[in-house]
PDB file of N, CA, C and O in Angstrom:
ATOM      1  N   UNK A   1       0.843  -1.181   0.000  1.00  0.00           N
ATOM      2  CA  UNK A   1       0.000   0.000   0.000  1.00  0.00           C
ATOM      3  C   UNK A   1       0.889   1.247   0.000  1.00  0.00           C
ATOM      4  O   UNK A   1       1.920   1.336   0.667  1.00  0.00           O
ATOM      5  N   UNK A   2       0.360   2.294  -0.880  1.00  0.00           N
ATOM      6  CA  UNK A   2       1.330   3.555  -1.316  1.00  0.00           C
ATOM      7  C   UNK A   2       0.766   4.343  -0.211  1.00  0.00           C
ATOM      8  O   UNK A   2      -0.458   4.393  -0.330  1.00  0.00           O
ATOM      9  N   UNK A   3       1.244   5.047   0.934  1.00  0.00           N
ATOM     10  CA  UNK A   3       0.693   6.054   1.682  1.00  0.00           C
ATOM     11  C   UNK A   3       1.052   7.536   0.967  1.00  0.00           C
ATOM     12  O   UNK A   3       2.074   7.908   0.390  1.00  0.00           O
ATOM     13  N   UNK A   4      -0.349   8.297   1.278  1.00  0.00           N
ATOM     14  CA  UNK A   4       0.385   9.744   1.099  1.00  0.00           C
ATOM     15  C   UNK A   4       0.817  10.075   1.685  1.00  0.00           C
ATOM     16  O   UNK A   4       0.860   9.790   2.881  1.00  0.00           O
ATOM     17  N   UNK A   5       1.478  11.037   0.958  1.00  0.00           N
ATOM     18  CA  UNK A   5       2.535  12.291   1.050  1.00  0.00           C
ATOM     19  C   UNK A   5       1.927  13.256   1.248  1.00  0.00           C
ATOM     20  O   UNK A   5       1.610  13.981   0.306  1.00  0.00           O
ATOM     21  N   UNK A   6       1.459  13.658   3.010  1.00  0.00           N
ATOM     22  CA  UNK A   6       1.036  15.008   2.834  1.00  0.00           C
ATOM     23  C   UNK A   6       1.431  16.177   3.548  1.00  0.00           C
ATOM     24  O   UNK A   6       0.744  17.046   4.085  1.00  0.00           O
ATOM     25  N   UNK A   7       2.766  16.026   3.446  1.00  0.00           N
ATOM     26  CA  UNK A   7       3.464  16.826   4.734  1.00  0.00           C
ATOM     27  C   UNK A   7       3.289  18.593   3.964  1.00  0.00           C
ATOM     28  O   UNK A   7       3.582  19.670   4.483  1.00  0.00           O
ATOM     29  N   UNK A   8       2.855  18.382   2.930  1.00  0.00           N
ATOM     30  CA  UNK A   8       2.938  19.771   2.277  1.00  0.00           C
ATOM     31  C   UNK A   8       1.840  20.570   2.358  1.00  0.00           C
ATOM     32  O   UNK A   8       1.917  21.798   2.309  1.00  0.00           O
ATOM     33  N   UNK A   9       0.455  19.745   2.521  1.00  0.00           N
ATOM     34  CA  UNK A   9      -0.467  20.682   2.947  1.00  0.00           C
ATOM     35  C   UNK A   9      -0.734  21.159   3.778  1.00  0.00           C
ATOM     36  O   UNK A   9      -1.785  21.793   3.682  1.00  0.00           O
ATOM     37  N   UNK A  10       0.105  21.205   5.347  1.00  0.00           N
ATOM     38  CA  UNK A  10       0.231  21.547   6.426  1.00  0.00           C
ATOM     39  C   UNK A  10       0.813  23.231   6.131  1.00  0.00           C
ATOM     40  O   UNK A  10       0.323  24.331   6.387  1.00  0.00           O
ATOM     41  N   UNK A  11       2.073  22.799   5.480  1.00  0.00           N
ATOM     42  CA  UNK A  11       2.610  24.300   4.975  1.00  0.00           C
ATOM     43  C   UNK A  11       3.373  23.951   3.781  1.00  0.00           C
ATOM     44  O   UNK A  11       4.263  23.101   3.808  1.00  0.00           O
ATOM     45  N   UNK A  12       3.060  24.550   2.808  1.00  0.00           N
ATOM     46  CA  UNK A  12       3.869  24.537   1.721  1.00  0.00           C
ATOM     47  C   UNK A  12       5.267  25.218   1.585  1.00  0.00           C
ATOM     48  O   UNK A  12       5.687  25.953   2.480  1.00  0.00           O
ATOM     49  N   UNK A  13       6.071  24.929   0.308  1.00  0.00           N
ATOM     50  CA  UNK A  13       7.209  25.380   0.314  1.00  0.00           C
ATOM     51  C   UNK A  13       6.535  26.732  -0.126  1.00  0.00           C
ATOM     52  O   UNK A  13       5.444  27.044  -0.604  1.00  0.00           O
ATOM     53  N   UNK A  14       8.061  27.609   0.377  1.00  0.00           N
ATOM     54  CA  UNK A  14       8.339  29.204  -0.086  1.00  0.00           C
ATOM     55  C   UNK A  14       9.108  29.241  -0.799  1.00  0.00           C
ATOM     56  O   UNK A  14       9.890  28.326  -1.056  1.00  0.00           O
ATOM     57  N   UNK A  15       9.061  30.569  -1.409  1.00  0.00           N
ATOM     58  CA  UNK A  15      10.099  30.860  -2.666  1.00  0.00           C
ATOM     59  C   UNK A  15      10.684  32.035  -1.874  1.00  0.00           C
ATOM     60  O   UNK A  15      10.198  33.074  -1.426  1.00  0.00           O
ATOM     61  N   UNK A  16      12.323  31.303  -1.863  1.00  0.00           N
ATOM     62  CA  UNK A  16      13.293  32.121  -0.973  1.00  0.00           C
ATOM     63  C   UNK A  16      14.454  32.121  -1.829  1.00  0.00           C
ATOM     64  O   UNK A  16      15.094  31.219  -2.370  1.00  0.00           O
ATOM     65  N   UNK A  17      14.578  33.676  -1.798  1.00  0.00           N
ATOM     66  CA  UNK A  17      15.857  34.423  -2.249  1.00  0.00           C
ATOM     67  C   UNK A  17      17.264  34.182  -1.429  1.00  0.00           C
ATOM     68  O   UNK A  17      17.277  34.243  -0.200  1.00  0.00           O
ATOM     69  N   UNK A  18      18.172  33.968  -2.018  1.00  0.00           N
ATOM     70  CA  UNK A  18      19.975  33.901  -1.279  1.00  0.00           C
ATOM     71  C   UNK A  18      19.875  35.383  -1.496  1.00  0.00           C
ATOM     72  O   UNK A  18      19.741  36.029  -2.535  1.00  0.00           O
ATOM     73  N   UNK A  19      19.994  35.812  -0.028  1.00  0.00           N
ATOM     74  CA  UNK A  19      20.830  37.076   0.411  1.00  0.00           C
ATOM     75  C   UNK A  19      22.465  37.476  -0.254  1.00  0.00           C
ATOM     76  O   UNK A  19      23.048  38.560  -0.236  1.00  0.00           O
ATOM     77  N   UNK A  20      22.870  36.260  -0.776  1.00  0.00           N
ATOM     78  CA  UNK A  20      24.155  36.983  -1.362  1.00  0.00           C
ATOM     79  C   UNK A  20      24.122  36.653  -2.889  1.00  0.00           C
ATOM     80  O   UNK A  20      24.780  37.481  -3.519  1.00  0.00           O
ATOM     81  N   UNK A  21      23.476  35.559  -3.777  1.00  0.00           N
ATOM     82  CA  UNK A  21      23.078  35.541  -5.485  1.00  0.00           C
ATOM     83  C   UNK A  21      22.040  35.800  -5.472  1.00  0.00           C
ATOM     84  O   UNK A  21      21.746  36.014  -6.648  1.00  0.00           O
ATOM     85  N   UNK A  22      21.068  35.960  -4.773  1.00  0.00           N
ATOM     86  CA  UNK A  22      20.049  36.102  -5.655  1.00  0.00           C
ATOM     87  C   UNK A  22      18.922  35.101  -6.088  1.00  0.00           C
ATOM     88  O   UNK A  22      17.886  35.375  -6.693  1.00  0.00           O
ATOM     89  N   UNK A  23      19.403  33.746  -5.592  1.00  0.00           N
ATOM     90  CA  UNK A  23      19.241  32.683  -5.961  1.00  0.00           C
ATOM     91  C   UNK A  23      17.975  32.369  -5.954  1.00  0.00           C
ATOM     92  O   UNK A  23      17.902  32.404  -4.725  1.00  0.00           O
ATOM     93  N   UNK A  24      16.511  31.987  -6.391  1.00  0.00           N
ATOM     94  CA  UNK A  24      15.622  32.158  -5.532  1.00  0.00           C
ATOM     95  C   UNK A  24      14.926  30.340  -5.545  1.00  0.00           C
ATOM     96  O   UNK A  24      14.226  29.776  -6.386  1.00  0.00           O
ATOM     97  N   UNK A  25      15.371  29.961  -4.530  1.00  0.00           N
ATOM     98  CA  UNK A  25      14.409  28.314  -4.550  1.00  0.00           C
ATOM     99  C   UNK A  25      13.408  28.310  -3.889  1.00  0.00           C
ATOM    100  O   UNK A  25      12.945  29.309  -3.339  1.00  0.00           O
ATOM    101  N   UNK A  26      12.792  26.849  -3.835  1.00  0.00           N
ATOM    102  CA  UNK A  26      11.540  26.407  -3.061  1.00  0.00           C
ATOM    103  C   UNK A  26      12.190  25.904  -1.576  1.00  0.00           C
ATOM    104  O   UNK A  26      13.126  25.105  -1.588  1.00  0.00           O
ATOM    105  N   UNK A  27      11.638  26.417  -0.286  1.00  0.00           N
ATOM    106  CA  UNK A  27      11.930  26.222   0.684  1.00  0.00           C
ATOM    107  C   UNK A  27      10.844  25.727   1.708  1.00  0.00           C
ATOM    108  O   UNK A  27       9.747  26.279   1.778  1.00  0.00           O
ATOM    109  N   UNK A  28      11.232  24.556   2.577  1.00  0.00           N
ATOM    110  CA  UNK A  28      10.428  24.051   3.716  1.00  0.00           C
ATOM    111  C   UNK A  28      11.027  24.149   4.940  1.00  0.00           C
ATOM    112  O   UNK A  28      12.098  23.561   5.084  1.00  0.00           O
ATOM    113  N   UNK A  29      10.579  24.750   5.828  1.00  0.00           N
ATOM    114  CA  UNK A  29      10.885  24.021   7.009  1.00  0.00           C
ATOM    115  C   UNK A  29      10.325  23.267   8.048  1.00  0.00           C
ATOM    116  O   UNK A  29       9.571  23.766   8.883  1.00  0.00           O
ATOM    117  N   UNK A  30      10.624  22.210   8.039  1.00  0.00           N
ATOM    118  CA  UNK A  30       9.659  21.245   9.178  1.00  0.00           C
ATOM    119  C   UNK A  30       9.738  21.705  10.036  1.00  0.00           C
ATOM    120  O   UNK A  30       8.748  22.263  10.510  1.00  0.00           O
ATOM    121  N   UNK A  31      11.223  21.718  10.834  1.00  0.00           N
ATOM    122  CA  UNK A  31      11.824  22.448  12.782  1.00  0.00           C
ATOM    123  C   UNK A  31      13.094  22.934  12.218  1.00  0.00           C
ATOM    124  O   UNK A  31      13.784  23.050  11.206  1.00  0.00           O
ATOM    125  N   UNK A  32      13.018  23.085  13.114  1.00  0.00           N
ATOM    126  CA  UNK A  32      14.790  23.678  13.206  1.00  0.00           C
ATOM    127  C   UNK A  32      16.002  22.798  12.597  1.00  0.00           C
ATOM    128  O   UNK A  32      16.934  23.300  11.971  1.00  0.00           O
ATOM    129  N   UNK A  33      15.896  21.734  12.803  1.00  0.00           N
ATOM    130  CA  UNK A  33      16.927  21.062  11.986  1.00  0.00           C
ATOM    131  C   UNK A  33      16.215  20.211  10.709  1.00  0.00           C
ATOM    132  O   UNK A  33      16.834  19.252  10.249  1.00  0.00           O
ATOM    133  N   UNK A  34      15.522  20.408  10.414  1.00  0.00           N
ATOM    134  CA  UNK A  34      14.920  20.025   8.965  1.00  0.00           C
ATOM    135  C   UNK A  34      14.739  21.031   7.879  1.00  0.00           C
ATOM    136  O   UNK A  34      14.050  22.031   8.081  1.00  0.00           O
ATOM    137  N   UNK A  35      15.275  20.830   6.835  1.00  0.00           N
ATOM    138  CA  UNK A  35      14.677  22.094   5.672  1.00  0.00           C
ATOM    139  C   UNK A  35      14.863  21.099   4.203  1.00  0.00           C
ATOM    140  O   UNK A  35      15.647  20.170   4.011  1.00  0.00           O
ATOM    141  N   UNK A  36      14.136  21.513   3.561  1.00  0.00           N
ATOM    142  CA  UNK A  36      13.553  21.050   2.291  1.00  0.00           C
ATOM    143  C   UNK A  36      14.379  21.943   1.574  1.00  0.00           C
ATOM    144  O   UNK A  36      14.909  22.882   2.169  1.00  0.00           O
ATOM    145  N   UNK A  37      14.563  21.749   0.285  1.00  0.00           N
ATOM    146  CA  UNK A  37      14.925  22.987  -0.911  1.00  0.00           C
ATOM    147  C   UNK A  37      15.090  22.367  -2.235  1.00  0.00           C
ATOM    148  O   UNK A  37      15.966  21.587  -2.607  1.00  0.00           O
ATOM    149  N   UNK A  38      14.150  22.826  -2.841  1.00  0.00           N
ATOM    150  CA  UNK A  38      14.398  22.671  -4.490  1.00  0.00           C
ATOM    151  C   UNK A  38      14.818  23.414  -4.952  1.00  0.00           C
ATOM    152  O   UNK A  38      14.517  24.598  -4.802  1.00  0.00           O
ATOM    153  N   UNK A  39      15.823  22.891  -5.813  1.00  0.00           N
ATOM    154  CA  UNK A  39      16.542  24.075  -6.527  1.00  0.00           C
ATOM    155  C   UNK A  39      16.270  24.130  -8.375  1.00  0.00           C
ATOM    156  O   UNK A  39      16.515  23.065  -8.941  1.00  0.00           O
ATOM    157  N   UNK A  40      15.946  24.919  -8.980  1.00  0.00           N
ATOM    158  CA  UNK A  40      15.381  24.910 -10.354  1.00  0.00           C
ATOM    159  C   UNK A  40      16.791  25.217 -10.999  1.00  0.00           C
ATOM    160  O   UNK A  40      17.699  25.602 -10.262  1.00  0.00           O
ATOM    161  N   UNK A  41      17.025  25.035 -12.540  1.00  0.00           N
ATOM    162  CA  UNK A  41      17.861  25.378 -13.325  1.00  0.00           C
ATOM    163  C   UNK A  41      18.005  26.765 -12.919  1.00  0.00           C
ATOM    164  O   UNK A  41      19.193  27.020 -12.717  1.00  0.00           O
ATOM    165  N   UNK A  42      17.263  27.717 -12.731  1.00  0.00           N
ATOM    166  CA  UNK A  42      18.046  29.121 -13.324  1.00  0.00           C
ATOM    167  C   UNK A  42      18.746  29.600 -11.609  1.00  0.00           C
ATOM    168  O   UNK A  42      19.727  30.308 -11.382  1.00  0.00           O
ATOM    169  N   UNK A  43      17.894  28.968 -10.699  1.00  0.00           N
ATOM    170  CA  UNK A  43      18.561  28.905  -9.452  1.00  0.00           C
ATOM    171  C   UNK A  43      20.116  28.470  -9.320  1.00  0.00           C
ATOM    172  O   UNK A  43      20.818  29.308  -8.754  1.00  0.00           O
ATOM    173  N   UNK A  44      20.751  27.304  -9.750  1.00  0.00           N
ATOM    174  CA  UNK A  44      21.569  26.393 -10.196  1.00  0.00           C
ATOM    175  C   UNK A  44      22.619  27.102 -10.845  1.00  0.00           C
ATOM    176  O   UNK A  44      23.819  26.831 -10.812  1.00  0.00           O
ATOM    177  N   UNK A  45      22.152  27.867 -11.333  1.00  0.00           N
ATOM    178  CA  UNK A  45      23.332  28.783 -12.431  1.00  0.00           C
ATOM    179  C   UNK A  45      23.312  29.895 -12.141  1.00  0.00           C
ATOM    180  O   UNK A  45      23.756  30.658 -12.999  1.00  0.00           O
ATOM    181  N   UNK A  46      22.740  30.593 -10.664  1.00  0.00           N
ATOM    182  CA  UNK A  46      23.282  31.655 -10.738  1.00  0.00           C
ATOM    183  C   UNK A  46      23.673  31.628  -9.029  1.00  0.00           C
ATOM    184  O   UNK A  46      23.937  32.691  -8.467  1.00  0.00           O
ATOM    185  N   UNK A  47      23.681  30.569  -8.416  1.00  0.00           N
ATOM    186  CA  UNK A  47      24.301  30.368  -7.505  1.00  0.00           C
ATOM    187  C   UNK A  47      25.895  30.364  -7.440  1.00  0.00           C
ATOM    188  O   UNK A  47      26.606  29.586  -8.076  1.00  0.00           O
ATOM    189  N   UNK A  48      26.271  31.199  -6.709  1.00  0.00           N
ATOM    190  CA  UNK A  48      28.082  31.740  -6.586  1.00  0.00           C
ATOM    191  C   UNK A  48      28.850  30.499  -6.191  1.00  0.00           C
ATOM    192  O   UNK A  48      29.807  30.123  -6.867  1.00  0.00           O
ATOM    193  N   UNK A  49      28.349  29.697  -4.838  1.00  0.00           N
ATOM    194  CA  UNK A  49      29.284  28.448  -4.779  1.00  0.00           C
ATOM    195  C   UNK A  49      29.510  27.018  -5.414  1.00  0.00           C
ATOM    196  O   UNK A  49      30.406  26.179  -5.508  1.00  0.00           O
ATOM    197  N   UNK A  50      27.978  27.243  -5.862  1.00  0.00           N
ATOM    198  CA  UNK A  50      27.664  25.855  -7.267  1.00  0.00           C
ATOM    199  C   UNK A  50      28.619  26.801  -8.496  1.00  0.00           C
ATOM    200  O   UNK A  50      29.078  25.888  -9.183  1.00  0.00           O
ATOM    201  N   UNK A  51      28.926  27.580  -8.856  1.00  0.00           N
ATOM    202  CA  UNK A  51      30.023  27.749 -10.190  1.00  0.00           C
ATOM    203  C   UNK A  51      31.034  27.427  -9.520  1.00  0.00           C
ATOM    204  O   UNK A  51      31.789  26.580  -9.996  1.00  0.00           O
ATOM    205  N   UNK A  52      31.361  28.099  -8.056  1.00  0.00           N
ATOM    206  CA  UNK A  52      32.949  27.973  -7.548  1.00  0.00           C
ATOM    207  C   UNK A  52      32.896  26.740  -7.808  1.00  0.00           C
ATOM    208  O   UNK A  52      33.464  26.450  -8.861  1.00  0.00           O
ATOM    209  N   UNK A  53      32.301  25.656  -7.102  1.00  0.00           N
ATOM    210  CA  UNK A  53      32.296  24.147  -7.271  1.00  0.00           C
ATOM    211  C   UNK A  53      32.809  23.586  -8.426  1.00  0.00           C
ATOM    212  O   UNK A  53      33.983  23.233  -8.541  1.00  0.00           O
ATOM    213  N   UNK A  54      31.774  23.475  -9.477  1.00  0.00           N
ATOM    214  CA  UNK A  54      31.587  23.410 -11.159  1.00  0.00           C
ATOM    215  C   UNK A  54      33.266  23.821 -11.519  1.00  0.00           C
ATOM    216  O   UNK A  54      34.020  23.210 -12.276  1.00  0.00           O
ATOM    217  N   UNK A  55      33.512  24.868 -10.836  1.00  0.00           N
ATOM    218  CA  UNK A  55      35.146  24.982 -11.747  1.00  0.00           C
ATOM    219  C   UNK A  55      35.996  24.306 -11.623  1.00  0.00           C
ATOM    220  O   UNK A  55      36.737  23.860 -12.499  1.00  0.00           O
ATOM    221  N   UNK A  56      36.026  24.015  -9.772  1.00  0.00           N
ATOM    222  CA  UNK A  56      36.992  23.195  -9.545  1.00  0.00           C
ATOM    223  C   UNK A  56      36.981  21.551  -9.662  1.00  0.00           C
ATOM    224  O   UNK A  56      37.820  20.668  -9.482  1.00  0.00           O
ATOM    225  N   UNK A  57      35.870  21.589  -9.977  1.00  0.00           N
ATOM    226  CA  UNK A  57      35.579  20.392 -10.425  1.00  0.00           C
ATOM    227  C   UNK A  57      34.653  19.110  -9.149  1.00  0.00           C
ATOM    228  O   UNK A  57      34.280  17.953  -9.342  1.00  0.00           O
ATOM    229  N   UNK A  58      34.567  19.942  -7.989  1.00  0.00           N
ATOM    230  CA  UNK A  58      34.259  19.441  -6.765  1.00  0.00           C
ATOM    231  C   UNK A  58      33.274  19.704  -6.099  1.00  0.00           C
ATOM    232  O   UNK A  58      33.019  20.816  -5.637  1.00  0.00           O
ATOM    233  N   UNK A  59      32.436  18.442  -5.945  1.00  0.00           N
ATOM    234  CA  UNK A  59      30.974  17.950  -5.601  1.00  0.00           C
ATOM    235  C   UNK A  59      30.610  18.877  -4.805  1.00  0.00           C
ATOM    236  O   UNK A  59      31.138  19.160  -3.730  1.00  0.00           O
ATOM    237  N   UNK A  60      29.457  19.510  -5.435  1.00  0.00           N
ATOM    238  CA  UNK A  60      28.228  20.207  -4.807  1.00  0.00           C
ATOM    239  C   UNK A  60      27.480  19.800  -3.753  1.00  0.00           C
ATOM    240  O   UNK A  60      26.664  18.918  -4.021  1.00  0.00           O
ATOM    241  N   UNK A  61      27.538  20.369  -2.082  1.00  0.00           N
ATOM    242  CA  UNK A  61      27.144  19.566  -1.155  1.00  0.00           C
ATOM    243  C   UNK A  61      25.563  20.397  -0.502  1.00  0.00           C
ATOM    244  O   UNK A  61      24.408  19.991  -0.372  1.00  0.00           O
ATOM    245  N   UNK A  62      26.111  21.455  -0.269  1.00  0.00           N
ATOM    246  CA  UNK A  62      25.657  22.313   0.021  1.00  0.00           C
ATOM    247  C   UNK A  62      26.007  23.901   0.006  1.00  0.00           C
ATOM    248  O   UNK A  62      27.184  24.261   0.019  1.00  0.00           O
ATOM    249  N   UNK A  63      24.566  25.160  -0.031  1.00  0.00           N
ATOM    250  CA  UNK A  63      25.515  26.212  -0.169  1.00  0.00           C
ATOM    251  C   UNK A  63      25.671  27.296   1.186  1.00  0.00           C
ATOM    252  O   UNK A  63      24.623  27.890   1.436  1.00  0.00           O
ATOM    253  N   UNK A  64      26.407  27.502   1.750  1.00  0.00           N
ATOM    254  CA  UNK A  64      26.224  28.237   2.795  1.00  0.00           C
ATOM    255  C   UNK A  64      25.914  29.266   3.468  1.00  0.00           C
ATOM    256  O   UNK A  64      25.836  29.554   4.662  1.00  0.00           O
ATOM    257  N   UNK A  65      25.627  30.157   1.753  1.00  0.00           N
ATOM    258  CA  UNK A  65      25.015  31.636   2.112  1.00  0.00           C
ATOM    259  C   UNK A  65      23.685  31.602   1.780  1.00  0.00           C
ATOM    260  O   UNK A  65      23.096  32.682   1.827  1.00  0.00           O
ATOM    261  N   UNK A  66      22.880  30.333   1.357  1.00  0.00           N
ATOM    262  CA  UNK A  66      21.733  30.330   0.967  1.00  0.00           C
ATOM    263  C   UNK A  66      21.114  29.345   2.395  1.00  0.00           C
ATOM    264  O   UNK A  66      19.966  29.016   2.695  1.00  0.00           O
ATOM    265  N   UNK A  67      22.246  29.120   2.961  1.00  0.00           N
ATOM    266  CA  UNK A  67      21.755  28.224   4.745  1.00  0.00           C
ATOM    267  C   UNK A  67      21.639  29.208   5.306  1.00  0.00           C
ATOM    268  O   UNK A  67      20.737  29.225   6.144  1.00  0.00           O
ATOM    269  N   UNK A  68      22.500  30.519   5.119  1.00  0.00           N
ATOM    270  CA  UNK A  68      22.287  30.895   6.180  1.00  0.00           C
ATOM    271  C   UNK A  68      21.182  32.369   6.125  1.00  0.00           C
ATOM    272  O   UNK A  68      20.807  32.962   7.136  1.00  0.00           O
ATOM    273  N   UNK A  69      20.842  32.710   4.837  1.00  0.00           N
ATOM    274  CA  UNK A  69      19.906  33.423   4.100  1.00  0.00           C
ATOM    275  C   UNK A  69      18.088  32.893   4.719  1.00  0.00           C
ATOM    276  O   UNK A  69      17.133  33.583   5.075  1.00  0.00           O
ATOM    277  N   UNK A  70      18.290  31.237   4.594  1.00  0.00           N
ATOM    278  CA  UNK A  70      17.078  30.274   5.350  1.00  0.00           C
ATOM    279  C   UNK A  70      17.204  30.810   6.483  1.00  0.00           C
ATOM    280  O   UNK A  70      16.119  31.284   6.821  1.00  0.00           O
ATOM    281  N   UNK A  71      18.202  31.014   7.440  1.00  0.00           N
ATOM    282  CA  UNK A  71      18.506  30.331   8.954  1.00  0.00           C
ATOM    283  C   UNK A  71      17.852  32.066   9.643  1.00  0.00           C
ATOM    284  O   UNK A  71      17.181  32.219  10.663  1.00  0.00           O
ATOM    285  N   UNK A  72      18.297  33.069   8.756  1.00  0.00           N
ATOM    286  CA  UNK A  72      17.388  34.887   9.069  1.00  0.00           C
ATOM    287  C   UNK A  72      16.341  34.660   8.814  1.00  0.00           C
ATOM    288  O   UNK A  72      15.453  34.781   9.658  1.00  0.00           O
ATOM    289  N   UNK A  73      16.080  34.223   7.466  1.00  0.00           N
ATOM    290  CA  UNK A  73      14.282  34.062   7.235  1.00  0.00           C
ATOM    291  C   UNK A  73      13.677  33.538   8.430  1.00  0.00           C
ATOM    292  O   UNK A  73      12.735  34.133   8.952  1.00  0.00           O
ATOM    293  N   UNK A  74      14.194  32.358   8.953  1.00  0.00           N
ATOM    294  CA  UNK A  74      13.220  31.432   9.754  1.00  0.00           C
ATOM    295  C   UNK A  74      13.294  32.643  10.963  1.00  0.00           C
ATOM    296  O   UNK A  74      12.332  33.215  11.476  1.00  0.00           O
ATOM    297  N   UNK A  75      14.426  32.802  11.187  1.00  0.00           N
ATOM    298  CA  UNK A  75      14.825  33.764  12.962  1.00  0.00           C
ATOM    299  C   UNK A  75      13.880  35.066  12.428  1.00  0.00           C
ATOM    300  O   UNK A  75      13.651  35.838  13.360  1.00  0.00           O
ATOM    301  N   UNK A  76      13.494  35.335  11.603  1.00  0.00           N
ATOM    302  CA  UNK A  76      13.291  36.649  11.393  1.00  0.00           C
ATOM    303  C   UNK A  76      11.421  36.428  11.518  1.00  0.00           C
ATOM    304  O   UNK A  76      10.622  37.305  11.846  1.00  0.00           O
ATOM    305  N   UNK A  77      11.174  35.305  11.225  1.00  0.00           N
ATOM    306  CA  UNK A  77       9.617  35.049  10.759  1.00  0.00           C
ATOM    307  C   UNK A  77       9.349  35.031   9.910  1.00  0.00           C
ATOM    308  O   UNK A  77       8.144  34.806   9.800  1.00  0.00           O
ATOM    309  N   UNK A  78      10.270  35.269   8.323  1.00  0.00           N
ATOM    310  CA  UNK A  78       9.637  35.226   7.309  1.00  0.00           C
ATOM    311  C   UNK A  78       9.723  33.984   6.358  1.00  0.00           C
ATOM    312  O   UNK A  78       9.700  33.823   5.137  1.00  0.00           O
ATOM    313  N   UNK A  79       9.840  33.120   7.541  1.00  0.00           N
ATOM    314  CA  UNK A  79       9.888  31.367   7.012  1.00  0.00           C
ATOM    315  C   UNK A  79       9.444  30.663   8.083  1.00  0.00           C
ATOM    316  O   UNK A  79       9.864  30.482   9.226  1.00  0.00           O
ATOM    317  N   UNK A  80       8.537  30.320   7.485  1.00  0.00           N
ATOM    318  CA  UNK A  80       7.461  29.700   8.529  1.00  0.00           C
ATOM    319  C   UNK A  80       8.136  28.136   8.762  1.00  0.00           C
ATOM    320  O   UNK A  80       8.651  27.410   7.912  1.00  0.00           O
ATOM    321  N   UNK A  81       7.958  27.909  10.108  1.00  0.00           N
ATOM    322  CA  UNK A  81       9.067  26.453  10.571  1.00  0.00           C
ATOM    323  C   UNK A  81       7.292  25.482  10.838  1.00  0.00           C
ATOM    324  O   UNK A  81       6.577  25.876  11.759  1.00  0.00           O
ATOM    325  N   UNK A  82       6.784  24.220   9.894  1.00  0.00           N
ATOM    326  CA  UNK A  82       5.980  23.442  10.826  1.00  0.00           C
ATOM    327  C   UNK A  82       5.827  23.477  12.265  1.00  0.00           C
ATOM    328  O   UNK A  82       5.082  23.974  13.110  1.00  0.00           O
ATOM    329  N   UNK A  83       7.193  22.489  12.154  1.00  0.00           N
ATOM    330  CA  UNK A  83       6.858  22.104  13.838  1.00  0.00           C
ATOM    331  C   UNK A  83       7.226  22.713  14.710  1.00  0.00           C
ATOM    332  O   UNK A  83       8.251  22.300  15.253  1.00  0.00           O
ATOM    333  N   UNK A  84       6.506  24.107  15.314  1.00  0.00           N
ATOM    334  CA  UNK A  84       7.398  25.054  15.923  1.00  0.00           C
ATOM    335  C   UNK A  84       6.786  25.086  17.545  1.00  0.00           C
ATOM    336  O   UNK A  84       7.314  25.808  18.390  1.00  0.00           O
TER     337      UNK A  84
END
């Protein structure tokens, strides 16, 4: 049996800008240590540490000005956390 998936109608993702590209993805946050993020093509390419990466040739893990761009939104209120 397939269960749903409905963690999204509780709160959906936001569309959140990186404070330092510009970047703008889809963002969730469940709590404090959970966050969701889709990232679209034009997001992808105009993100500053995904090119640094891309040049040097070395795996894209995460980006840290777009963690920490999330981490004001949420402290600030303008990213709503689920389970708060």
């Amino acid at each position: 049996m397939i269960r749903e998936d409905n963690r999204l109608a509780d709160l959906p993702m936001t569309t959140l800008s990186c404070r330092t590209c510009a970047a703008e993805v889809l963002v969730r946050k469940a709590s404090w240590q959970q966050t969701s993020i889709q990232w679209d093509c034009t997001a992808s390419a105009a993100c500053l540490e995904r090119q640094r990466h891309r040049e040097k040739g070395v795996p894209f893990a995460a980006c840290t000005a777009l963690s920490e761009s999330i981490s004001r939104a949420a402290v600030s209120g303008e990213l709503d956390i689920a389970q708060e």
